[in-house]
C-alpha positions as CSV (number, residue, x, y, z in Angstrom):
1,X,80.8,92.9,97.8
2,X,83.1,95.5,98.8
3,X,82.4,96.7,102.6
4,X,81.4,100.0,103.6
5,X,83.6,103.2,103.8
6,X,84.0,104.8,107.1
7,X,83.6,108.8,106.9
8,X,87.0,110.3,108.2
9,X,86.4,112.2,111.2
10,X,86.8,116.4,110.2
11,X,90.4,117.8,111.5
12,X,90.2,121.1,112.9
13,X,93.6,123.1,112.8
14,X,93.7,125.5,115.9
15,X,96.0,128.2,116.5
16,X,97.4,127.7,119.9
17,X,96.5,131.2,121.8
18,X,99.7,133.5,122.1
19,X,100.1,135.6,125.6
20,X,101.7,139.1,125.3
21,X,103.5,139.6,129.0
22,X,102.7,143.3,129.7
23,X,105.2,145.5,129.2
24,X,107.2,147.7,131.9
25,X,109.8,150.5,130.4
26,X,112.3,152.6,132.5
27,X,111.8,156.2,132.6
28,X,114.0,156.5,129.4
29,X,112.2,154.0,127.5
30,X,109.3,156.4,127.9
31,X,111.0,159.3,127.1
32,X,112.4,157.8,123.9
33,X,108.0,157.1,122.8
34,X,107.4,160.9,124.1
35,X,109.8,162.2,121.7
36,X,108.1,164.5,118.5
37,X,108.9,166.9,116.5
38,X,112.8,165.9,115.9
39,X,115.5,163.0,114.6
40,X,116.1,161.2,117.6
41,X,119.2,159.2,118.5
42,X,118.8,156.2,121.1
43,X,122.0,154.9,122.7
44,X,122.3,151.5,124.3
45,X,124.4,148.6,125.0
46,X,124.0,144.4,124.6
47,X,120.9,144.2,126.8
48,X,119.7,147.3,127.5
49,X,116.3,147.4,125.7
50,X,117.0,148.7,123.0
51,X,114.9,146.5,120.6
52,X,111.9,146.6,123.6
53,X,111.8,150.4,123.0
54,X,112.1,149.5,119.1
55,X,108.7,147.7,119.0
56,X,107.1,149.5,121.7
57,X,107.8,152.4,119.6
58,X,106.1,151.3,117.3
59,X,103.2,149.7,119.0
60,X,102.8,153.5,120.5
61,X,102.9,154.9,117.5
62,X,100.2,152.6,115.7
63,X,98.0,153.0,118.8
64,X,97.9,156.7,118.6
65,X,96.5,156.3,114.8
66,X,99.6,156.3,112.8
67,X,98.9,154.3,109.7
68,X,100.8,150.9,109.8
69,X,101.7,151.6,106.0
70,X,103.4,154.5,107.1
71,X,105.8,153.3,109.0
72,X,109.3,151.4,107.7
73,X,111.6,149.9,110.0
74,X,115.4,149.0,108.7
75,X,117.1,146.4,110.1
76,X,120.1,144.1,108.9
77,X,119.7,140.7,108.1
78,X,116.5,139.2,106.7
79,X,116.1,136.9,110.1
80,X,116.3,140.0,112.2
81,X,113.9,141.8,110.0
82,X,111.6,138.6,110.1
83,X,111.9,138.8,114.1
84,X,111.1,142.5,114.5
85,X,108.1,141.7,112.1
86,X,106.8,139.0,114.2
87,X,107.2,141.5,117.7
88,X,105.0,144.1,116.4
89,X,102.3,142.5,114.9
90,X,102.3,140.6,118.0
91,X,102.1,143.3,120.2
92,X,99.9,145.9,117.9
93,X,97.9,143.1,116.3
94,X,98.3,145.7,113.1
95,X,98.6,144.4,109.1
96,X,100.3,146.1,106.5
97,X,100.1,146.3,102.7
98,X,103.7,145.6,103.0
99,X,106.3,144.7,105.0
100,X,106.7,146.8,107.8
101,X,110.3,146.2,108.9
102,X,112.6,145.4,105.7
103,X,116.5,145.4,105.0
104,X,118.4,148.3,103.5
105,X,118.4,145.7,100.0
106,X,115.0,145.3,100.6
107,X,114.1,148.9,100.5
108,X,116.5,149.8,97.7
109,X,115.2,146.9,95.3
110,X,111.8,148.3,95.8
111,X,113.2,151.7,94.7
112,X,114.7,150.8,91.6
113,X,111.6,148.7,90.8
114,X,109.2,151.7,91.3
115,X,107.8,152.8,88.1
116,X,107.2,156.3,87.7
117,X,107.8,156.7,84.2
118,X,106.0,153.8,81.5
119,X,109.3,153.3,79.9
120,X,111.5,153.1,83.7
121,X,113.4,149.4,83.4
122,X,112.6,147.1,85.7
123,X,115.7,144.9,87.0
124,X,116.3,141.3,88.7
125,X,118.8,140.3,91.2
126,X,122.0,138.6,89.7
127,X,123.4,136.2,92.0
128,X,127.0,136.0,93.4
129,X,127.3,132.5,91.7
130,X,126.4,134.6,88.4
131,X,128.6,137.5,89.5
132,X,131.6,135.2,90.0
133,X,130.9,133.6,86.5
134,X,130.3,136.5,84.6
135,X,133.7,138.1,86.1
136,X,135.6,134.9,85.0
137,X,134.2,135.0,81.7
138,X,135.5,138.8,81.3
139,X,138.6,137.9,82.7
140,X,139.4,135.3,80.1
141,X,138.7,137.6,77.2
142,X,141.3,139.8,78.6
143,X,142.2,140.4,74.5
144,X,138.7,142.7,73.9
145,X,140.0,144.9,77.1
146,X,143.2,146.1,76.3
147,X,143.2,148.8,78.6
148,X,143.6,147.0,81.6
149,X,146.5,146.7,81.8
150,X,147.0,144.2,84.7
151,X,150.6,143.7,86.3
152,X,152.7,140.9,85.3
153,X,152.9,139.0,88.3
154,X,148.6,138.9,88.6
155,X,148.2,137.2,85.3
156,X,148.8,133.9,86.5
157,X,146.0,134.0,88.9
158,X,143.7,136.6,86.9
159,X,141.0,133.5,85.9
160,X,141.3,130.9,89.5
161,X,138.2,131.2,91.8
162,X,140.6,132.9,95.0
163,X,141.1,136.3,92.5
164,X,137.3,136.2,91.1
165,X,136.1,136.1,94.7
166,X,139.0,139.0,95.5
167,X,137.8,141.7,92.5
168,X,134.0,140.6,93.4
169,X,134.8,141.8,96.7
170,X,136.5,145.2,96.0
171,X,133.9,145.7,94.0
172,X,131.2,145.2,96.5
173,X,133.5,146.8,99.3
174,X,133.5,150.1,96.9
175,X,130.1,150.1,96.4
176,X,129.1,149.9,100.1
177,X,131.3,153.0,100.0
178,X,129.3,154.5,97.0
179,X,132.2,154.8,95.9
180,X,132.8,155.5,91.9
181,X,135.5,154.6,89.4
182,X,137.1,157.4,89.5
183,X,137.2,157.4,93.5
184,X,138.4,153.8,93.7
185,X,141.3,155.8,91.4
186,X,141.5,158.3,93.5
187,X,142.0,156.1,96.4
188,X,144.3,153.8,94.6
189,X,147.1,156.9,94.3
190,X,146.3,158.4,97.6
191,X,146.6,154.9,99.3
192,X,149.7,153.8,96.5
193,X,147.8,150.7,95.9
194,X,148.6,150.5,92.3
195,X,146.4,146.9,91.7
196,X,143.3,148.9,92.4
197,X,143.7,151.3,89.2
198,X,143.7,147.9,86.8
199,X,140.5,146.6,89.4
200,X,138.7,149.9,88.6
201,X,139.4,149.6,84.7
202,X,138.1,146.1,84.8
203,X,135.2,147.1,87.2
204,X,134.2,150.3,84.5
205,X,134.1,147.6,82.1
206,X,132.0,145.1,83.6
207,X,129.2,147.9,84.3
208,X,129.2,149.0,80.4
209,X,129.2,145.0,79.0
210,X,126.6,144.3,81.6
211,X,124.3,147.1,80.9
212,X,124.7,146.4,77.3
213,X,123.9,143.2,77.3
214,X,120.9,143.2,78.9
215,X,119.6,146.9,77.8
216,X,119.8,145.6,73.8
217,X,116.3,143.5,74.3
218,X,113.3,145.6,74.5
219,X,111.4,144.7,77.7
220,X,114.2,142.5,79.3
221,X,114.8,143.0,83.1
222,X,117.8,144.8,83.6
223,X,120.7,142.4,85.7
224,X,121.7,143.9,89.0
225,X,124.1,142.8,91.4
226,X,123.9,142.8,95.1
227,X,126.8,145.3,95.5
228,X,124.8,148.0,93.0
229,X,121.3,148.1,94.4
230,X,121.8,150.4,97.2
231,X,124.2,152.8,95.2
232,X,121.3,152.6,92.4
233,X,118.4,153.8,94.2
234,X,120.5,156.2,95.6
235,X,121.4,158.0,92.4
236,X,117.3,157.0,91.1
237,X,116.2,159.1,94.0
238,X,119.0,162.1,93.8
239,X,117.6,162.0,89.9
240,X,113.8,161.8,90.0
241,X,112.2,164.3,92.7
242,X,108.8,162.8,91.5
243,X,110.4,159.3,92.6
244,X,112.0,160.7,95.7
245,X,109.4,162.9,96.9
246,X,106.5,159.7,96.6
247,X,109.3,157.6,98.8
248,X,109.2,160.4,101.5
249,X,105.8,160.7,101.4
250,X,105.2,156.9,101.6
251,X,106.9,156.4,105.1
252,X,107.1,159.5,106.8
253,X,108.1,157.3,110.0
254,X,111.5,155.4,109.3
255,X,113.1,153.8,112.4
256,X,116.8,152.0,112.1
257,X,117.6,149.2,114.3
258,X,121.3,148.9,114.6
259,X,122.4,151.8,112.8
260,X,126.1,151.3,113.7
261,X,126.1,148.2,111.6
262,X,125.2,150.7,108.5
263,X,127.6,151.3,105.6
264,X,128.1,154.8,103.7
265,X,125.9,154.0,101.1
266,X,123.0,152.8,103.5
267,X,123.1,156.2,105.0
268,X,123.6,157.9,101.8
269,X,120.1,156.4,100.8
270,X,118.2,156.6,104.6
271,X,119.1,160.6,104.4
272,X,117.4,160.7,100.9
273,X,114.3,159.5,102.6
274,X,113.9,160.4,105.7
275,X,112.3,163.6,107.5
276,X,111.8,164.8,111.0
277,X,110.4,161.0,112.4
278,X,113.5,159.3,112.3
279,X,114.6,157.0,115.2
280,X,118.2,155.6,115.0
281,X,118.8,153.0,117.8
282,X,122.5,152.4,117.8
């Protein structure tokens, strides 16, 4: 006869009990939460307290009945995003819908997802791993682009891994820039870098094959790379008012942490959205 089971013993999972140290800011930490009515610029070196005033910003501002929704902090790197995150809700105790502090990729991927229209696209990140493939591939059939007209002594190296990864990053380099095309032309005869002109042909032609491949099945997610996101919502937003004016709306309160680490195109798309609450901590 089999002998009697003992009954586990219940596990109780408890969340160890987190202690916020109280919070002292200098007389221009305080001034930086007074400020209304204006963009403000906050200036600050390795150390200073800048990200302190960041969250307690914040903190102040949700205290004072701003809605957590509301507000969209821009940082760079997903870590440092996750970190700010963490700060916040640790000191305000707030939730949001969303996520309160995002990256610039982030932000623009939600853009240029945002449906305003029933037949808008929808689109899905293509990797670099794909990006680098997909430029190979369109190397190789140099014979369906015959206007590139790449220079004699490139050919050898036109389809090896060092020159995909070289083109992949002009292209991503130029689009940081939101830079077109015809700039990356432009640039190529102001700067006499003649390889760039055959670069720019080749890059004019990736954009049509890759929006024809994808746009010629109905309800297939359009393929975006990394380097385009930002330069896409940018030109969604500059195009739909409806689209632009719901963004502005959405977060009236946009605060930047590290704004020196932003690009042209990053700016390009925070001065599309942002009003009078704007914070840049530099």
């Amino acid at each position: 006869m089999a002998g009697a089971v003992k009954a586990a013993k219940p596990i109780n999972l408890a969340r160890r009990e987190v202690v916020v140290d109280k919070v002292e800011l200098s007389e221009e930490q305080k001034a930086v939460l007074s400020h209304k009515g204006s963009p403000l610029l906050v200036l600050g070196g390795p150390g200073t307290g800048k990200t302190k005033t960041l969250t307690q910003l914040v903190v102040a501002k949700i205290a004072e009945g701003v809605d957590p929704n509301s507000i969209l902090v821009l940082a760079y790197g997903r870590e440092r995003a996750g970190q700010l995150r963490d700060e916040i809700v640790l000191q305000s105790g707030a939730s949001a819908f969303e996520p309160m502090v995002r990256t610039f990729h982030s932000l623009a991927f939600s853009i240029i997802n945002e449906s305003v229209n029933e037949d808008d696209p929808k689109y899905v990140l293509i990797s670099g791993a794909e990006q680098d493939a997909y430029i190979k591939t369109l190397l190789a059939d140099r014979k369906f682009f015959p206007d590139i007209n790449w220079p004699k002594i490139l050919e050898p190296a036109l389809e090896t891994k060092g020159f995909v990864r070289e083109l992949r990053d002009l292209i991503l380099r130029a689009s940081e820039r939101n830079m077109s095309v015809e700039d990356l032309i432009a640039k190529s005869e102001e700067l006499k870098e003649p390889w760039w002109k055959p670069a720019a042909a080749f890059w004019k032609s990736y954009q049509g094959t890759m929006t024809l491949q994808y746009a010629t099945v109905s309800n297939t997610p359009l393929r975006i790379d990394s380097s385009s996101i930002i330069p896409q919502a940018f030109n969604r937003l500059r195009n739909n008012s409806v689209l632009a004016d719901r963004i502005r709306s959405k977060f009236p309160t946009i605060l930047v942490d590290e704004f020196q680490e932003s690009d042209k195109s990053q700016r390009d798309l925070l001065a599309e959205i942002s009003g009078s609450d704007l914070t840049l901590f530099v």
